[in-house]
C-alpha positions in Angstrom: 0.0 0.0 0.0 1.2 3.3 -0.7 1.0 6.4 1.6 -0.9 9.3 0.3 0.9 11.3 2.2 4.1 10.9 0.2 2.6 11.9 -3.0 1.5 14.9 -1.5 3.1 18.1 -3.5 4.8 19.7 0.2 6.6 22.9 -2.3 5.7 26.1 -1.0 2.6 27.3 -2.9 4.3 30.3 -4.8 6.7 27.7 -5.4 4.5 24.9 -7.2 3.6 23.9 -10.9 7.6 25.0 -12.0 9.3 23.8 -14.8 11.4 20.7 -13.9 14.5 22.7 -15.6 16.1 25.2 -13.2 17.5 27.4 -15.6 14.0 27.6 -17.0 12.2 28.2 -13.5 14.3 30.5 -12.0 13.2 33.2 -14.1 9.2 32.2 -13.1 9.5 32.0 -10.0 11.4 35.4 -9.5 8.4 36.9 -11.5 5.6 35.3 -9.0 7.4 36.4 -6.2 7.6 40.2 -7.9 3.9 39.3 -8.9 2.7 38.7 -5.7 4.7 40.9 -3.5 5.5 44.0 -5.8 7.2 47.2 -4.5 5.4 49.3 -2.0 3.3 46.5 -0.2 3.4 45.6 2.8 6.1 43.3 4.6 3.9 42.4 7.7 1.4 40.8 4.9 4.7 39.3 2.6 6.3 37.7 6.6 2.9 36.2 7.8 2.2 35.0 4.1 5.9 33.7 4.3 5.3 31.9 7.8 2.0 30.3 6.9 4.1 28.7 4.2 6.2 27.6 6.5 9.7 29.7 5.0 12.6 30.2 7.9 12.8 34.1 7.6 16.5 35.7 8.6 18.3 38.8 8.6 21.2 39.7 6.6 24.2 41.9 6.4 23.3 44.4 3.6 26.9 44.2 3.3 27.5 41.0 2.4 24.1 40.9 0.7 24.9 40.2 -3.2 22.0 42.6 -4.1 21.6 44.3 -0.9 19.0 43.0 0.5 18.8 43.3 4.0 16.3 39.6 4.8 15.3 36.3 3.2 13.2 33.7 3.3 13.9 29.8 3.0 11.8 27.0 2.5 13.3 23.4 1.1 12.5 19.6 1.2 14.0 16.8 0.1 13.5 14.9 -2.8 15.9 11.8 -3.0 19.0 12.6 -3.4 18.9 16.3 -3.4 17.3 19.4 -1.1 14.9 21.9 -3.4 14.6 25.5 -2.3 13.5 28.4 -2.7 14.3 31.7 -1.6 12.8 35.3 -1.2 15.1 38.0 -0.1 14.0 42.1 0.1 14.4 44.8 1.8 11.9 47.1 3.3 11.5 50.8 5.0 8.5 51.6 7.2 6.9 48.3 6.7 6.7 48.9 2.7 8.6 46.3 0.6 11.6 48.5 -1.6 13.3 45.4 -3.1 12.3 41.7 -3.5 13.7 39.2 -5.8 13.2 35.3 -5.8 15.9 32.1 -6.7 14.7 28.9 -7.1 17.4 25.7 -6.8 18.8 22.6 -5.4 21.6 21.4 -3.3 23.0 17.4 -4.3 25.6 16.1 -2.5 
């Protein structure tokens, strides 16, 4: 018997229905995550959206920060042998999104 529960599709929702080519979906993805969460909107709404999904939200060093963005968002599950993720990094001033920008990958050992 086979458990439902394995065939059950556990990407992110903004992350679901990509192309199986990275190349190809990177480009997608960073468009629905522009889409959804465009410039001036609020980041209370983009976090608790984020958290529902069950992304691990962290601050960065703008810095350090290839594009300057000052936090990101994680979410990733394993699919034999390699980790899938997805990524949302922005930065925002008085609760008002100023930058956002989405990658879409995997880690194989």
């Amino acid at each position: 018997m086979v458990s439902l529960a394995a065939c059950k599709d556990e990407s992110p929702q903004i992350g679901r229905n990509l192309p199986n080519a990275f190349a190809e979906a990177r480009p997608i993805f960073d468009q629905r995550v522009k889409a959804r969460f465009p410039i001036g909107s609020s980041e209370s709404e983009l976090l608790g959206e984020l958290r529902r999904e069950k992304f691990t939200v962290t601050s960065l060093d703008q810095k350090s920060s290839p594009y300057g963005y000052t936090k990101q968002a994680t979410a990733e599950i394993a699919r034999f042998p390699c980790r899938i993720w997805w990524l949302i990094s922005w930065t925002a001033e008085a609760n008002k999104i100023t930058a956002i920008g989405g990658m879409y990958g995997s880690t194989c050992p």
